[in-house]
C-alpha positions as CSV (number, residue, x, y, z in Angstrom):
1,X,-109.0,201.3,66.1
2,X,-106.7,203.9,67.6
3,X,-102.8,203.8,67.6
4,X,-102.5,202.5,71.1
5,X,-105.1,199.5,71.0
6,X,-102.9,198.3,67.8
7,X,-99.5,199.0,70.4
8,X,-101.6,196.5,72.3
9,X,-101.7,193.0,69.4
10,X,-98.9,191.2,69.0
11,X,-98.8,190.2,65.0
12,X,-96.9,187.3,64.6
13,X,-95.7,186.1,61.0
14,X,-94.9,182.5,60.9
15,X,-93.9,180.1,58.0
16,X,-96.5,178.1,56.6
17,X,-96.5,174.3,57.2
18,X,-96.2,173.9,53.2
19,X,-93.6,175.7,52.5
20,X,-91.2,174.3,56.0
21,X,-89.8,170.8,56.1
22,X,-86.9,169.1,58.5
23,X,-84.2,171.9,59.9
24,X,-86.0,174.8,59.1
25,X,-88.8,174.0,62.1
26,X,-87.9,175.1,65.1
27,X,-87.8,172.0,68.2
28,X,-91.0,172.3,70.2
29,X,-92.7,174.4,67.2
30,X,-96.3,174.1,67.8
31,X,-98.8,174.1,64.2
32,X,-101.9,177.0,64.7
33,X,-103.7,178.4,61.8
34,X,-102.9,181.9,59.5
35,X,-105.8,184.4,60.5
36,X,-106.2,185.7,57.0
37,X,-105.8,182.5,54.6
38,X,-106.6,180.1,57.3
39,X,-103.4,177.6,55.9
40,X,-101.2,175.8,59.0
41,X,-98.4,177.6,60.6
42,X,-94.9,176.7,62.6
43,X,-95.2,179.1,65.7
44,X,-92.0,178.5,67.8
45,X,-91.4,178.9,71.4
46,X,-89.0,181.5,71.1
47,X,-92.2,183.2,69.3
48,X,-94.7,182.3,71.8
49,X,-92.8,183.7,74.3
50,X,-92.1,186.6,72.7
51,X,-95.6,188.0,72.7
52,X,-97.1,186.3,76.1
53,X,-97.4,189.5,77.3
54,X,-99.9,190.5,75.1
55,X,-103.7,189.6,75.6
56,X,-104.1,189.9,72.0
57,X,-102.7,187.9,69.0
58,X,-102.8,187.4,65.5
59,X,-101.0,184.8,63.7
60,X,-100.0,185.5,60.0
61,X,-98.3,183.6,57.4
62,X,-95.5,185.3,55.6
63,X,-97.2,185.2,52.2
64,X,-100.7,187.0,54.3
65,X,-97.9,189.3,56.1
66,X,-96.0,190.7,53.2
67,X,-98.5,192.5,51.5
68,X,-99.5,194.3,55.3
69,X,-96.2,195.6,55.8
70,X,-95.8,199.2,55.6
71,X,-92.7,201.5,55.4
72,X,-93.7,202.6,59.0
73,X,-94.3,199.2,60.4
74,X,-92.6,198.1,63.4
75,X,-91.0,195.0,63.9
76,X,-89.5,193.6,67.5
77,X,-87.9,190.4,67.3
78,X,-85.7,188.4,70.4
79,X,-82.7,187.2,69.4
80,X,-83.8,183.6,69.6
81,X,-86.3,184.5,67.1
82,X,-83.9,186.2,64.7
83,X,-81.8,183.0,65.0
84,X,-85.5,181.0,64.1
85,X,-85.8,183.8,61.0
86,X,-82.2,183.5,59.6
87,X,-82.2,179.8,59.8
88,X,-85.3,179.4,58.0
89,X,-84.6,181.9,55.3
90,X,-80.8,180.6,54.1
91,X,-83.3,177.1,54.0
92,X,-85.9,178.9,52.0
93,X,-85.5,180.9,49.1
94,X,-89.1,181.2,47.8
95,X,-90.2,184.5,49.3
96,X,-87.6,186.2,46.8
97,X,-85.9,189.7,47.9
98,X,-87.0,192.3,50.4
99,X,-85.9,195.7,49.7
């Protein structure tokens, strides 16, 4: 696969169902399934939205994503979603540090 048909997924990392209770799930959060490890997933709308522009998608959880990510890897998020991510995090500690 060649740079630009990878500019072309959207990869979106979502918390697992297991590991999110009460606050930490988005309103209108929608359950799909991790493409690796096949586990449940919280997508949000402010997610969905985010990459409806792409024809292709792949859902991740974070435990899947971590180990993909790269020094060189690119991340966009909307605000909404960083609101989403921030939220979520100060709720759950379990992922440990990212340096």
């Amino acid at each position: 696969m060649s740079d630009d048909d990878e500019e072309k997924i959207a990869y979106l990392v979502c918390g697992r169902v297991a590991d999110m209770h009460g606050d930490s799930i988005a309103t209108g959060s929608i359950q799909m399934i991790c493409g690796t490890c096949r586990e449940l997933i919280w997508v949000s709308p402010a997610s969905m939205d985010a990459v409806a522009q792409y024809t292709e998608r792949r859902y991740l959880c974070i435990p899947c994503a971590i180990p993909k990510i790269k020094p060189d890897s690119k991340f966009v998020m909307t605000a909404k979603q960083q609101m989403e991510f921030l939220r979520y995090v100060s709720q759950n500690q379990s992922y440990g540090e990212f340096d």
